[in-house]
N, C-alpha and C positions, 0 to 999 in steps of 0.2 A: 504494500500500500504506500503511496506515496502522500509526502508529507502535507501537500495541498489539498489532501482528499479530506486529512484530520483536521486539517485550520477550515475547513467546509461542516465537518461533524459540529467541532466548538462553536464554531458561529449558529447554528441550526439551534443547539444545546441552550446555547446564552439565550437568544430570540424566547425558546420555550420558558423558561427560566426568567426573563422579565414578565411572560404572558400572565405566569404564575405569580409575580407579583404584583404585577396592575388590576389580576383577578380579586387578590386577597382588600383590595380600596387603598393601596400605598400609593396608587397613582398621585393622588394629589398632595402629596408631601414630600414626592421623588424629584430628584434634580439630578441633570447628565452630569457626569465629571469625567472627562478626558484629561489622560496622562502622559509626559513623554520624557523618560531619562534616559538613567545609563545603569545596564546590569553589571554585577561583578562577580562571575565565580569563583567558590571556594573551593583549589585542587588538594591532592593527595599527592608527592612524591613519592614514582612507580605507579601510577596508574595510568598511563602512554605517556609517559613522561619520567626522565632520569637526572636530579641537579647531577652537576657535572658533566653530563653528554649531551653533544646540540639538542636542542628545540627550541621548537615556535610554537607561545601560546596563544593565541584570541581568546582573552574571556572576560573583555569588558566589552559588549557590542553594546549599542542602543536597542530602548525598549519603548514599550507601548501601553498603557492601556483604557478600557471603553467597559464604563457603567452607570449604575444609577446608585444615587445613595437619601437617606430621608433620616427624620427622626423617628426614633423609638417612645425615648423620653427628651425634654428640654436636655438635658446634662448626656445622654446618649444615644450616638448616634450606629446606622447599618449603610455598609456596603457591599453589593452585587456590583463584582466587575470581572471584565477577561482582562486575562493578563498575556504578551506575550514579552515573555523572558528573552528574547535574542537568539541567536545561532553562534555556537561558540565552537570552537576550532582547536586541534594538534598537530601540530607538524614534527617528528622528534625523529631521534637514533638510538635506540633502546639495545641493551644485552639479551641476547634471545634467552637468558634462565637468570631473570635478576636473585635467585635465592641462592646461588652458587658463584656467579660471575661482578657482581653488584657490589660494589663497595661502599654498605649503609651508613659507615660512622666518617666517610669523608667526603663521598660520590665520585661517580664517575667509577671505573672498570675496577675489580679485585684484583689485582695482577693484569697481566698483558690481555687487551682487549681482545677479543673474540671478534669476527662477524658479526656489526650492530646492522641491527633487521630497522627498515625503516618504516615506522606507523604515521598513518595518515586518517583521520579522524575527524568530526563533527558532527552536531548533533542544535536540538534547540529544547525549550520546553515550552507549551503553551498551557491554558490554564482559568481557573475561573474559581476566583477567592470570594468568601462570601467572611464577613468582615460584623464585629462589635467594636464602637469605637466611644468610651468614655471620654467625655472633654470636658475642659472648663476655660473659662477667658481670661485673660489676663492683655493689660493694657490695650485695649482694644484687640488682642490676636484670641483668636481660640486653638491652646493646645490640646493636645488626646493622644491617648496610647489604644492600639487596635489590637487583635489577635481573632484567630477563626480559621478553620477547614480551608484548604487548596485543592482542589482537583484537580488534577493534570494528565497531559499526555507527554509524553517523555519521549523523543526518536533518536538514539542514538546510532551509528556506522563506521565500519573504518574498514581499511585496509593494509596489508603488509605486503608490499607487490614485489619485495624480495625476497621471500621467506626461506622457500628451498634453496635460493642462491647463498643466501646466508649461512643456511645452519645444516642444508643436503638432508634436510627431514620434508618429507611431503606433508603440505598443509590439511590435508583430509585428518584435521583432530577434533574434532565437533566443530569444525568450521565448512564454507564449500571451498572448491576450489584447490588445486593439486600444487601448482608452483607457488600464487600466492595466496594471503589468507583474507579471508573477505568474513566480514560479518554486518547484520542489522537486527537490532532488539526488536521484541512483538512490544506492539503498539497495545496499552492497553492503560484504562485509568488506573489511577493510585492517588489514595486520599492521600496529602502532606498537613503542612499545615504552615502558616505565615501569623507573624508579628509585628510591629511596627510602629514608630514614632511620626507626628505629623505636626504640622502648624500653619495654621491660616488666617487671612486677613481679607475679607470677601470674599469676592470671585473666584482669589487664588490662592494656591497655597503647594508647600512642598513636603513629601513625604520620602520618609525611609521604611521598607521593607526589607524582610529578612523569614526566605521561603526556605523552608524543609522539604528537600525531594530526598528522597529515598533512592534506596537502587534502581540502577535502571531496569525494570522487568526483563527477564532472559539470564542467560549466563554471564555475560561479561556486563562491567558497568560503566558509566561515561565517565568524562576527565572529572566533571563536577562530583562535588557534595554537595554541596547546599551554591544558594545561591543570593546577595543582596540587591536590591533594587534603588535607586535613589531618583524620586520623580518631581517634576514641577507640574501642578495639577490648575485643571482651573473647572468652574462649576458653574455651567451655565441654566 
């Protein structure tokens, strides 16, 4: 399945998902709030990545997101929004058995480098936070602390287009592909969950998020752990 089929599912999902809220009469207490920052994930050394041996990371891409938000109470406030998290990227030269060849307490090779296999990776997360946000004002801003359920879809992929040149092992080890190694995780939801600080002054305002994703469904997992968001919002 390709990745625009799911950003086609989420959008369907969201749609039904306000329907259900403009059913329940929040209609008239809901205001749009579009968002536009910058993500940053949080990696793991050794997970298509070696300190010590080339790589290239991408994982502060720009981000987006589209919802509605209203009061509950005066003092607390609800958001329904999609979120999409960005497309974050690897480019590296990894030891094909970092548990043997891998030098953890200084990086880069344990002795003389081996054949480093070269992984080639990306992936993004898309998503739909539904959100409690207590606030209170202060000099004219209204601050809040948020927290609530993430749902997402997770596509991780990569490749190792040297593998057997590398290391003279055929790629056929729960991957496809004979020379090199080719993988893509199933597509499938996972609740996470998200947090975050916010402050506004009318129209607008700018928030920090900090989403919990989980493994990537499948056997292997993407470069991320978690991942933070930082937005400039406005609420029209």
């Amino acid at each position: 399945m390709k990745f625009n089929v799911t950003r086609a599912i989420f959008w369907i999902g969201y749609a039904l998902v306000l329907e259900v809220v403009l059913g329940l009469g929040v209609a008239h207490a809901a205001t749009l709030e579009i968002g536009l920052g910058q993500s940053r994930a949080h990696t793991t050394n050794s997970v298509w990545y070696e300190d010590g041996l080339p790589h290239q990371l991408s994982i502060t891409p720009p981000a987006y997101m589209l919802g509605v938000t209203g009061d509950w109470t005066p003092s607390v406030a609800w958001h329904a929004d999609f979120v999409d998290l960005g497309r974050m990227s690897v480019d590296s030269w990894d030891v094909p058995n970092d548990r043997a060849q891998y030098d953890w307490q200084h990086g880069g090779c344990n002795g003389k480098c081996p054949n480093l296999v070269h992984v080639i990776g990306s992936g993004q997360v898309l998503g739909m936070a539904f959100t409690a946000e207590p606030h209170m004002d202060f000099d004219g801003a209204q601050i809040g602390v948020e927290a609530g359920p993430f749902v997402y879809l997770s596509q991780w992929s990569l490749q190792v287009p040297n593998w057997q040149q590398a290391t003279g092992v055929s790629g056929n080890v729960g991957w496809s592909g004979t020379s090199s190694l080719t993988y893509s995780n199933t597509l499938r939801p996972v609740i996470g969950g998200v947090v975050g600080l916010s402050i506004s002054r009318g129209r607008l305002g700018l928030s920090l998020r900090h989403y919990f994703v989980r493994k990537t469904p499948g056997n292997f997992p993407a470069v991320w752990t978690s991942i933070t968001r930082n937005t400039g919002a406005c609420h029209a």
